[in-house]
N, C-alpha and C positions, 0 to 999 in steps of 0.2 A: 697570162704571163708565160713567159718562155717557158719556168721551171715547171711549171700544171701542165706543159704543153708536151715536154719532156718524159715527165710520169704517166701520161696517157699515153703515150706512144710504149714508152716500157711495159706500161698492164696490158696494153691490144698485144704486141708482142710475149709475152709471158700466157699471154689466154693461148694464143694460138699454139705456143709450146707446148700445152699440156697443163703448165703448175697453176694456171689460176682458172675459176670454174665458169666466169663470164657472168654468174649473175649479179653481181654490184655494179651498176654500168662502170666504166673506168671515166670517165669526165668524175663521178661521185668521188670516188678512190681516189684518184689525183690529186682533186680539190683537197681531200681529208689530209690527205700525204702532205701536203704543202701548207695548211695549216698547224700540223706537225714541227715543222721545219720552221714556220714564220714563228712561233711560239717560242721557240727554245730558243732561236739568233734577239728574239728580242729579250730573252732575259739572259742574253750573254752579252748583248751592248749593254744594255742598265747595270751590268756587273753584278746581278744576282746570282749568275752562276759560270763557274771557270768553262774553258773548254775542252777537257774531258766530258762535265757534266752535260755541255753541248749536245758532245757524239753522241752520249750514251741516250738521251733523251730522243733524238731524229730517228738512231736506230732503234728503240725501241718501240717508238711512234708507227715507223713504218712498217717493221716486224708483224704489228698489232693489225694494222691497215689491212697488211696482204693477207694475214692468215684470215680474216674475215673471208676470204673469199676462194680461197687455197683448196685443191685437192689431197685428199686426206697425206698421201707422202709428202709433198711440199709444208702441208700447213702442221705435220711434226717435225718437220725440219725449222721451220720458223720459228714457232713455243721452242723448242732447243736452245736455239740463237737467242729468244727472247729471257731465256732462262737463267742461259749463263752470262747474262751483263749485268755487271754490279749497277745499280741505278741511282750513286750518290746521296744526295740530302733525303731523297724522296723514300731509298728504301726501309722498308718495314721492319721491326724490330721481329727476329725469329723465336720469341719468348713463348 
């Protein structure tokens, strides 16, 4: 699909910058990235969940994705961003 085809090109581009370490091949990442994505649109069409819950779900999906493969400054900058999104119905009660 376009959007796998999309995300490949953004992780070989992102490898070569520096922030990601090249060993998750990126076809792998990509595919997972857009699994990510296909998951949460479809429980935003079935109306399981608003689109806020959407965002928050893709982004954190992806978040999760790159820091798998992230060099160490990148991949605390990602847990960051992953940190500070509220994650709706799903988050854990802080008791």
């Amino acid at each position: 699909s376009r959007i796998v085809g999309g995300a490949i090109t953004a992780i070989k581009e992102s490898t070569r910058a520096g922030l990601l370490r090249g060993q998750v091949p990126p076809q792998k990442l990509g595919r997972q990235m857009y699994r990510v994505l296909r998951l949460a649109y479809i429980e935003w069409a079935r109306g399981e969940i608003g689109f806020d819950d959407f965002r928050q779900e893709v982004l954190s999906g992806t978040y999760l994705c790159l820091a798998a493969d992230a060099h160490p400054k990148f991949h605390r900058a990602l847990i960051h961003k992953y940190n500070t999104l509220s994650l709706g119905p799903y988050e854990v009660s802080k008791k």
